[in-house]
Structures are given as C-alpha cells and as structure tokens.
C-alpha positions in Angstrom: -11.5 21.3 3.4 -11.8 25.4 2.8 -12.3 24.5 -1.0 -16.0 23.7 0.1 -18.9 25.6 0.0 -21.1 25.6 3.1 -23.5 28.1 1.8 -26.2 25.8 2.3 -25.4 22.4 3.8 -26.7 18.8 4.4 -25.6 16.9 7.6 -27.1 13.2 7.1 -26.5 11.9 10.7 -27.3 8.9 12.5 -28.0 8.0 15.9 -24.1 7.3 16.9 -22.1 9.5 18.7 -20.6 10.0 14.8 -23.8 11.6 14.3 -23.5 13.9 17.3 -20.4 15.2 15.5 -22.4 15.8 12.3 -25.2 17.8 14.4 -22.4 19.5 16.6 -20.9 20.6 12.6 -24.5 22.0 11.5 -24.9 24.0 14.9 -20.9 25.3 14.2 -21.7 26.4 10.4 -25.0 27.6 11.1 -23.8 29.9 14.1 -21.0 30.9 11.5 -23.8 32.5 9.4 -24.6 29.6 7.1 -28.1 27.8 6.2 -28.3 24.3 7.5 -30.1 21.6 7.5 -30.1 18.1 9.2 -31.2 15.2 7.5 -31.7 12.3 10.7 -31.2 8.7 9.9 -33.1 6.5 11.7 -34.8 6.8 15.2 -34.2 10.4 16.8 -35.3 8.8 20.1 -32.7 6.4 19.8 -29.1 7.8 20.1 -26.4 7.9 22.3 -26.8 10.5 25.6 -24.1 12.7 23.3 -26.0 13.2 20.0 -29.2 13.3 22.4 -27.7 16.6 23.9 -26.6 17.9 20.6 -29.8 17.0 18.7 -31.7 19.4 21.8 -29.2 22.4 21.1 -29.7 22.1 17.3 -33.4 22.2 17.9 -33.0 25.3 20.0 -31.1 26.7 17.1 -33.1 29.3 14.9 -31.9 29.0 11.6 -31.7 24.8 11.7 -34.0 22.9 10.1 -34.3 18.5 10.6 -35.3 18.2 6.9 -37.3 14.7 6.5 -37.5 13.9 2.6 -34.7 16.3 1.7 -33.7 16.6 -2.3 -30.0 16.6 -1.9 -29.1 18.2 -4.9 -29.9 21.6 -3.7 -26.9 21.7 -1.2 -23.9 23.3 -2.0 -22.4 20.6 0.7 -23.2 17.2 2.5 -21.6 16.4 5.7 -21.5 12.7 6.4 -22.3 12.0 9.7 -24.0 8.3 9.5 -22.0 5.8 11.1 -18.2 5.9 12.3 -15.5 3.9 13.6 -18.3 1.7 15.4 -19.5 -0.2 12.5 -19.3 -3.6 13.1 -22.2 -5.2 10.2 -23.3 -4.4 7.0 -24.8 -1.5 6.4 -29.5 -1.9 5.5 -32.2 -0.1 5.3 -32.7 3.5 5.3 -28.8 3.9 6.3 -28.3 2.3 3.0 -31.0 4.9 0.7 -29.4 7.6 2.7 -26.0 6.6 1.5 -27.2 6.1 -2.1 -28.6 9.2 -2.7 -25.7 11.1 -0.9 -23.1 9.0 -3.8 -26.3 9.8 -6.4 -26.0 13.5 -5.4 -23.9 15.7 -7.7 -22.7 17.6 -4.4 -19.6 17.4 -2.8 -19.8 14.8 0.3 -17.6 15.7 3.5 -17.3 12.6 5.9 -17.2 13.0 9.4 -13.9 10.4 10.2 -14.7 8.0 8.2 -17.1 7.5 5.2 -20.4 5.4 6.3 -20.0 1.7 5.0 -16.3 1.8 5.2 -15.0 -0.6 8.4 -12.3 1.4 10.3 -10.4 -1.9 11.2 -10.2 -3.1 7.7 -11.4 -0.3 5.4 -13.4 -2.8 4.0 -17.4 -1.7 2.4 -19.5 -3.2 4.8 -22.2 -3.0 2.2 -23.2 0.3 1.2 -20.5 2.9 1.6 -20.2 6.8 1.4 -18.6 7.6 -1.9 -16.8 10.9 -0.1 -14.9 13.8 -1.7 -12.8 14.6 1.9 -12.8 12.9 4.9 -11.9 14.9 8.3 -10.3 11.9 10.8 -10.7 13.4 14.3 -7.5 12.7 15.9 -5.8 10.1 14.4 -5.8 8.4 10.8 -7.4 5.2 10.6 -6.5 1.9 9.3 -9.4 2.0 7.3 -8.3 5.6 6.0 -5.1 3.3 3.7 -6.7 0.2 3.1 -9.1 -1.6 0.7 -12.1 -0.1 -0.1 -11.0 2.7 2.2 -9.0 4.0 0.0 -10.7 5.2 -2.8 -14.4 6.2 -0.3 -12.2 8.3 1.5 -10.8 11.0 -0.5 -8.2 13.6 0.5 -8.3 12.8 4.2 -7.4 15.2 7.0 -6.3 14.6 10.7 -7.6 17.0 12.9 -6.5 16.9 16.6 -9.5 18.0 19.2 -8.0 16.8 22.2 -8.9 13.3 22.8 -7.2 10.5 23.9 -6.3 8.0 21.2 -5.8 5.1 23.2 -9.3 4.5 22.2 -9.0 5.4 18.8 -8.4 2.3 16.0 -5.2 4.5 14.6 -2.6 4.1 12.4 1.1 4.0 13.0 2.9 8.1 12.8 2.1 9.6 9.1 4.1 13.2 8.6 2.4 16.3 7.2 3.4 19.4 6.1 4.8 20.8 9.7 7.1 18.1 9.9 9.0 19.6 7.2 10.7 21.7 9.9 12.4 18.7 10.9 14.9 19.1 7.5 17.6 21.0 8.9 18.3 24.8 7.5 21.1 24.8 5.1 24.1 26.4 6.3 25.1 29.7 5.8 29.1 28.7 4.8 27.5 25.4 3.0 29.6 24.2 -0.5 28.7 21.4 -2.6 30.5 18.7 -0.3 28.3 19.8 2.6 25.3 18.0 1.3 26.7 14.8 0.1 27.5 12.8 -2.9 24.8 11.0 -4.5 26.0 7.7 -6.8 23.0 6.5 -8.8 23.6 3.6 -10.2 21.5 2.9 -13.0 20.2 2.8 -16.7 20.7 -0.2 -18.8 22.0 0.8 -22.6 19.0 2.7 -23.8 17.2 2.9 -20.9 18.7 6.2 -18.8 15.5 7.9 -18.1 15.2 6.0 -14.7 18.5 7.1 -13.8 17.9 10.6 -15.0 14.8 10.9 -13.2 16.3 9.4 -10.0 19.6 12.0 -10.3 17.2 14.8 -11.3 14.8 14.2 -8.0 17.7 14.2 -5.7 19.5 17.1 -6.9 16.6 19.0 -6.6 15.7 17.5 -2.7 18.8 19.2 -2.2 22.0 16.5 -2.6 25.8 18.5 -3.4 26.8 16.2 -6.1 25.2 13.3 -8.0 27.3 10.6 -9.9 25.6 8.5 -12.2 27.2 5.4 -13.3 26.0 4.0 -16.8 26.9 2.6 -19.8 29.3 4.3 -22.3 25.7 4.8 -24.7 23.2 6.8 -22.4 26.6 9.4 -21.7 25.3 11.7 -24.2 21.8 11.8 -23.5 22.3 12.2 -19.5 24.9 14.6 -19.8 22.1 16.5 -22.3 19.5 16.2 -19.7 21.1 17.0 -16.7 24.4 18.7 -17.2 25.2 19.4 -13.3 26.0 15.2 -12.6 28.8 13.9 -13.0 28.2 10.7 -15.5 31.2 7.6 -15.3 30.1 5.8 -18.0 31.4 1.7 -19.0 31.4 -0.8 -21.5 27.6 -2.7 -20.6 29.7 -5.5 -21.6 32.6 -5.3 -20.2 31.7 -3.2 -17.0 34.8 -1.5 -15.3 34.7 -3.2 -11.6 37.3 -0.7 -10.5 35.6 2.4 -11.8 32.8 1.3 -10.3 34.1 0.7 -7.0 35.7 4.0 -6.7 32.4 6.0 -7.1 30.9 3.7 -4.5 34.3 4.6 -2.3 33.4 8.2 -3.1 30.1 8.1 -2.2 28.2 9.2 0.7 24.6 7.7 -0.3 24.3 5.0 -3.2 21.4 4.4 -4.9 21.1 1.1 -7.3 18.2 -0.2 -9.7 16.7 2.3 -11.8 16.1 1.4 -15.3 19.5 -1.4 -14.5 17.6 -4.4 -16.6 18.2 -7.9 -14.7 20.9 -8.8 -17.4 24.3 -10.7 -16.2 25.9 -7.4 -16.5 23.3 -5.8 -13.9 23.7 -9.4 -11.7 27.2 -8.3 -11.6 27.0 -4.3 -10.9 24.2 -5.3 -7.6 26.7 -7.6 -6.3 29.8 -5.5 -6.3 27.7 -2.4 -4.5 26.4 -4.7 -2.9 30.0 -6.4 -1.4 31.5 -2.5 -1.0 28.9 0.1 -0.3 30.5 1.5 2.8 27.2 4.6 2.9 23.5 4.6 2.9 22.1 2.4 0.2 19.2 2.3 -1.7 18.1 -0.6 -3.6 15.2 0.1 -6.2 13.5 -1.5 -9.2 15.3 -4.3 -10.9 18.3 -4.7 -7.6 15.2 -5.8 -5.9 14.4 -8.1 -8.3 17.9 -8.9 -9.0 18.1 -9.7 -5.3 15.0 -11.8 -5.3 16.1 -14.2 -8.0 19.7 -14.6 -7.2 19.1 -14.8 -3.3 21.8 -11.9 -2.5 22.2 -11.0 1.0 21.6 -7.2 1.2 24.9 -5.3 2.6 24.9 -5.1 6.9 27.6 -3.1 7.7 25.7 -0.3 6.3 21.6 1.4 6.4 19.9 0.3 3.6 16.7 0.9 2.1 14.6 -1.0 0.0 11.9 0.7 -1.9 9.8 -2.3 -3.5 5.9 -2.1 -5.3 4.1 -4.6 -4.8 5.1 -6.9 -7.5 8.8 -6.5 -6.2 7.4 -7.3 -2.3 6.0 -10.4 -4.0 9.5 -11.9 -5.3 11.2 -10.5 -2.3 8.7 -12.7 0.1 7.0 -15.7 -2.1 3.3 -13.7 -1.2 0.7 -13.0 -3.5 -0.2 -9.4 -4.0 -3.7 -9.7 -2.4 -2.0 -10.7 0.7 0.2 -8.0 1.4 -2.8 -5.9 0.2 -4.5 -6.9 3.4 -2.0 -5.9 6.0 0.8 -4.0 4.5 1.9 -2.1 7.5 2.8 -5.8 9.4 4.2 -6.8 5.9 6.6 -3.8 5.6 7.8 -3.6 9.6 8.0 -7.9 9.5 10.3 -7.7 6.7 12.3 -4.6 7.8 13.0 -6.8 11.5 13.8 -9.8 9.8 15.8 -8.3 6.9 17.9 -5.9 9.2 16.8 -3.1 6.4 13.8 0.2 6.3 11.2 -1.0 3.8 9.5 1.1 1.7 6.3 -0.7 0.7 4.8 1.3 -2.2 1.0 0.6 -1.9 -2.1 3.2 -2.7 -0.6 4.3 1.0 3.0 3.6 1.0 4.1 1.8 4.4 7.5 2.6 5.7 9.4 0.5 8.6 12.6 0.0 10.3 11.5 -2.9 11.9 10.0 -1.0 15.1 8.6 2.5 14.1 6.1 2.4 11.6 5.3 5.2 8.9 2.2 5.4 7.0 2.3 8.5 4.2 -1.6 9.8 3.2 0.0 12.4 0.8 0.1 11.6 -2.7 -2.8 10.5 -5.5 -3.8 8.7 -8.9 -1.3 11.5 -10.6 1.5 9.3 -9.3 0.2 6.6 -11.3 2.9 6.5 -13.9 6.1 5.2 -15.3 8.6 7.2 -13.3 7.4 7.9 -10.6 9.5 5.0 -8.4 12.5 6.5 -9.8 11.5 9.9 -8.8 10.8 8.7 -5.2 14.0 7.1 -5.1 16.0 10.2 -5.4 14.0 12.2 -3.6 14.9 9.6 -0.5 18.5 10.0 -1.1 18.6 13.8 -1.4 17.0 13.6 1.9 19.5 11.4 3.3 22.1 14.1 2.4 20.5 16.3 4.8 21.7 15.0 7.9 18.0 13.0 8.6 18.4 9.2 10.0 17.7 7.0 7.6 13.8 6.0 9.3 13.2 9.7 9.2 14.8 10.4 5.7 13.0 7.3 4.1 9.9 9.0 5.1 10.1 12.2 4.9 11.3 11.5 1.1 7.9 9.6 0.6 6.0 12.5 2.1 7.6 15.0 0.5 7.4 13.3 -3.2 3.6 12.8 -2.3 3.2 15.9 -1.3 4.9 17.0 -4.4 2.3 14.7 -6.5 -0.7 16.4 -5.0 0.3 20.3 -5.7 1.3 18.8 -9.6 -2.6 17.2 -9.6 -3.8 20.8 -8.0 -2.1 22.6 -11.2 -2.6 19.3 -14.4 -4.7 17.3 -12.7 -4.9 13.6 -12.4 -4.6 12.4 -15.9 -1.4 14.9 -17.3 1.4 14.7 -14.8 4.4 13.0 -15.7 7.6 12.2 -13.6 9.4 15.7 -14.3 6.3 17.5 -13.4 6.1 16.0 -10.2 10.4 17.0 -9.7 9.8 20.4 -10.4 7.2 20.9 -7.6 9.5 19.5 -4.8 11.0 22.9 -4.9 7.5 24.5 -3.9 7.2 21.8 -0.9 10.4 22.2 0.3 9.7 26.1 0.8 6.9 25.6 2.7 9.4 23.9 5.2 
C-alpha cells in the first residue's frame, strides 16, 4: 500500500457505510497534507447515519473538494469506496459508469475491502466490477478476496485490523502473514545436521530429476539437516552435479531395489514421494512400498497422487501425511470436475482431509489447506508461480518445515506461505513473466530472515 502515491487522490464513494470509509480515507490523507477530492456516487441525501456524519466532517474540511464530473486521469490515486461487503444485486447505473471509468483510468485503483462489483460471499462480478490494483480488507479476509472473479479484481490484498468484531464480518478461515514467521522456532545454538531432520525425496523418473532436484533444493534451503534422494541409477550424475550436499541412492528403474528403498524410508524423519516419479509400474511399485513402511511425516505429491487415484491405494494411517494435489490431481482423487471444487474449495479441502484422515493441500489461485478441522487459506503468492516447478518447490519447502519441530497443520501452511511469500519478493525483483522454480528457492532465504 506505501508504493502509492496520494499526492492528489480520488475517493469514488457511495452511499454505504463502505463509502463512509472512503470519505473517512479522504479526510485522513487530506489532514496528512495531501490534495483530495471526493467523487459521490449516487444520492448524497441518501446514506447510512455513518457516511452522513463523515460526508458533514469532510465538508467542514478546507482543502476537500466533492468533485461532480471529475476526469480521473489527473489523480495520482483512486480510492474505491463504492459498494462493500453488502452487495447483494448487480451492479446499474451510475455505480456502473463510475466503475468503468475508474478500470478506464490509467491510475492506480485502491479498494476499500473489497472491489465494487465483486460479491464478498462468492467473489463472483455482480455485473460491473472494480478492476483494483490493492485491496485493503478491514479486519478479516473475505471469501470473495480467493475466489472467482475475486481473484483477479482484487489485487495484492491486505488485512488490516481496526478493532471490530468479526462475528459480523463474511471472513475467511486463519491465513498467516509475515509475523507468523516467529512461530518457526530459532535454531539452536549446539544444532548439527541431525538436529533438523532427514529429508527422503523420493522422486525423478529416468530422465526426469529436475522435480526431485527442485523439491531436495527447496527443502534444504527451508532449512532440513540432510536430504536423501532416491532415483534411478541415470539421473545420479546430474543430481549429484546440481546439488552436491544430498545424498543420492540411486536403482535400477527396472529392477528397483525394495530393500534399499526401505532403508532410506527407515532412516528417514520426513518422506516426500511424487515429484517427476512418472505413473509407470516401477513408480506403482515405489508409492506402495512407502506407502506400506513410512514410519515419519509423509508427503505425497504429483504423480503418488495420481498413482493413488488410479490404483485406489489407501494412504498410510499410522503416520501424518500430507497431500499436496492441483486441481487436476483433486479431480482424480474425488471423481469432481474442476469447476466444482473451483466453487468451494475451502469445504473441498477440509471434507477431504476429515474423511481421508490426511492435511490437504488444495493448490488453487488461493491454495486451501485443512486437517479436517482448522482451515488455512494462504493470500501470498502470484501469476510468477505459474510455472513448471513450482509444485515441486512447494513440496520441499513443506518438508524443510516439518524438520523444524512445527505440527504438521502448522508446517503444511506455513510451507505454503512461506513459498508464496517467496514467489512475490522473486515477482518484486523479475516480475511476473521471468521467474522460474530456482528463482523462487533462492528467495526463501530472504523470507526466512525476516522471521
């Protein structure tokens, strides 16, 4: 939000109490020294008794001015201040011109909890919709903030607390931010390698070890003791090229070696199993023996989802485990179409979890995360995300955070913050269109200091 420019600003409010917000932001800014102007939607007579009181301190204000035919392109800002979390039908009239010409404008838009148009319940447009660069959520996150149309009208959204209850508030389940990365405990002082855990990925078809690379790389650097990667005999010399510090056990993809295999399991402390694995017999076999012996944490990714989908395997009980499907992969896993977990995936993620005995990881635009009772929804992260890798990197990022002494719930979502969080400062430096999957590892470091 301090990347704006207020010098001279635009609040285009209406006659809600969402407008008495944007008024109450205009009197703020323009006692701070800045020029502002309202622009009033609709009937100023006709407003709740709260934007009533704010519109008669704003016109007390010297250096406000209610602009009537404003040309918004000669703001330096535009707070949007229409409608709110009230909205309830689609959006007319000269709601709907002021909302065009503020997405028309070549000025940054600022939405005052949620962008005009944009349902709260549903994030559905309800019409006409605010097109907005940042949206400031007072209190709470809404379900409209991670879903549908929501989405992509909201922009980088904030959630500001001002003291209100939000019993009242249509909210989303807990989503972490930056302070709750002093919930990773310190590292210890008389710490050696073994303190932090040993990390088995298990992963990378023959010719295909980037996956497991990536997911080996992520959690070395979220800050696991030891990671083993288990992998056929060809991808040795690339993976022990790429990231000398594992330890690679590599087998015959034909042959595999069940007893190698199950003494890095036994040697484990958190197991990871899918990336880049293929959904060849060999792989069948490799999910179903982790599968029978994990005795740690597990983590099933990628193709051990879809492995587990096809074949109907039972996912291990004895042990926590964590799934980590996209929405193709939730599709298998559940016979739904896509469109349909689209539309809740918070009740998707926290069904499955209870009925599955397992912590979902449901990796939407807004990645969902459940144990079957607490719900986590993550608002860090972007469009730089968006490519191939980027599962694996969340992956290990999950299990370096399970070698920090975090529950599982807690490490599961703390992993997706943190590799979200790690996305955005990537996008801050390359922007949306260069990142790739090693990018985005080698900013974890710079989110983890600011723990």
């Amino acid at each position: 939000v301090s990347s704006f420019d207020p010098t001279r600003t635009l609040a285009v409010c209406g006659g809600g109490n969402n407008g008495g917000d944007g008024v109450l932001t205009a009197l703020l800014l323009s006692r701070a020294g800045y020029s502002c102007d309202i622009y009033f939607v609709g009937d100023r007579d006709r407003t709740t008794a709260e934007t009533a009181k704010r519109i008669s301190e704003a016109q007390e204000e010297p250096f406000i001015t209610f602009a009537d035919n404003p040309d918004f392109d000669e703001y330096t800002l535009i707070i949007d201040a229409v409608f709110g979390i009230g909205l309830t039908r689609p959006v007319s009239g000269v709601a709907a011109e002021a909302i065009y010409k503020m997405n028309s404008s070549h000025i940054p838009v600022l939405a005052v909890d949620i962008p005009s148009g944009i349902s709260a319940d549903s994030g559905r447009r309800m019409g006409a919709a605010v097109m907005a660069d940042a949206t400031v959520a007072i209190e709470t996150y809404k379900r409209g903030h991670a879903l549908s149309d929501g989405i992509n009208s909201c922009g980088t959204v904030y959630a500001k607390e001002i003291g209100i209850s939000t019993q009242t508030v249509s909210g989303v389940p807990m989503s972490l931010g930056k302070e709750d990365l002093s919930l990773i405990p310190k590292r210890k002082r008389d710490a050696n390698k073994g303190t932090y855990g040993r990390v088995l990925v298990v992963g990378g078809s023959v010719g295909m070890c980037g996956a497991a690379f990536l997911s080996a790389f992520a959690a070395y650097r979220t800050g696991a003791g030891i990671v083993e990667i288990f992998t056929p005999s060809e991808n040795r010399p690339v993976l022990q090229t790429l990231l000398p510090e594992a330890v690679v056990c590599s087998y015959d993809w034909e042959n595999p070696d069940i007893s190698a295999l199950e003494s890095a399991v036994a040697r484990a402390t958190t197991i990871v199993i899918g990336p880049g694995l293929g959904k060849s017999k060999t792989a069948e076999i490799l999910v179903k023996k982790v599968f029978e012996c994990a005795n740690a944490p597990l983590i099933a990714d990628a193709d051990a989802l879809n492995i587990t989908a096809e074949k109907g395997i039972p996912f291990p009980t004895e042990v926590p485990v964590i799934i980590t499907p996209h929405p193709g992969e939730m599709s298998r896993l559940t016979g739904r179409q896509i469109r349909e977990l689209a539309a809740d995936p918070w009740s998707v993620a926290k069904a499955y979890a209870a009925e599955n005995e397992v912590i979902c990881v449901l990796k939407f635009a807004r990645t969902v995360i459940s144990d079957g009772e607490k719900v986590f929804v993550n608002m860090s992260g972007g469009p730089s995300l968006a490519k191939g890798g980027s599962g694996d990197v969340l992956t290990g990022v999950i299990a370096g955070m399970l070698c920090s002494d975090l529950s599982p719930i807690d490490a599961a979502a703390m992993g997706v913050y943190i590799h979200g969080a790690a996305g955005d400062l990537t996008a801050e430096k390359m922007g949306d269109y260069s990142p790739v999957a090693r990018d985005v590892i080698n900013a974890i470091p710079e989110v983890l200091k600011g723990r």
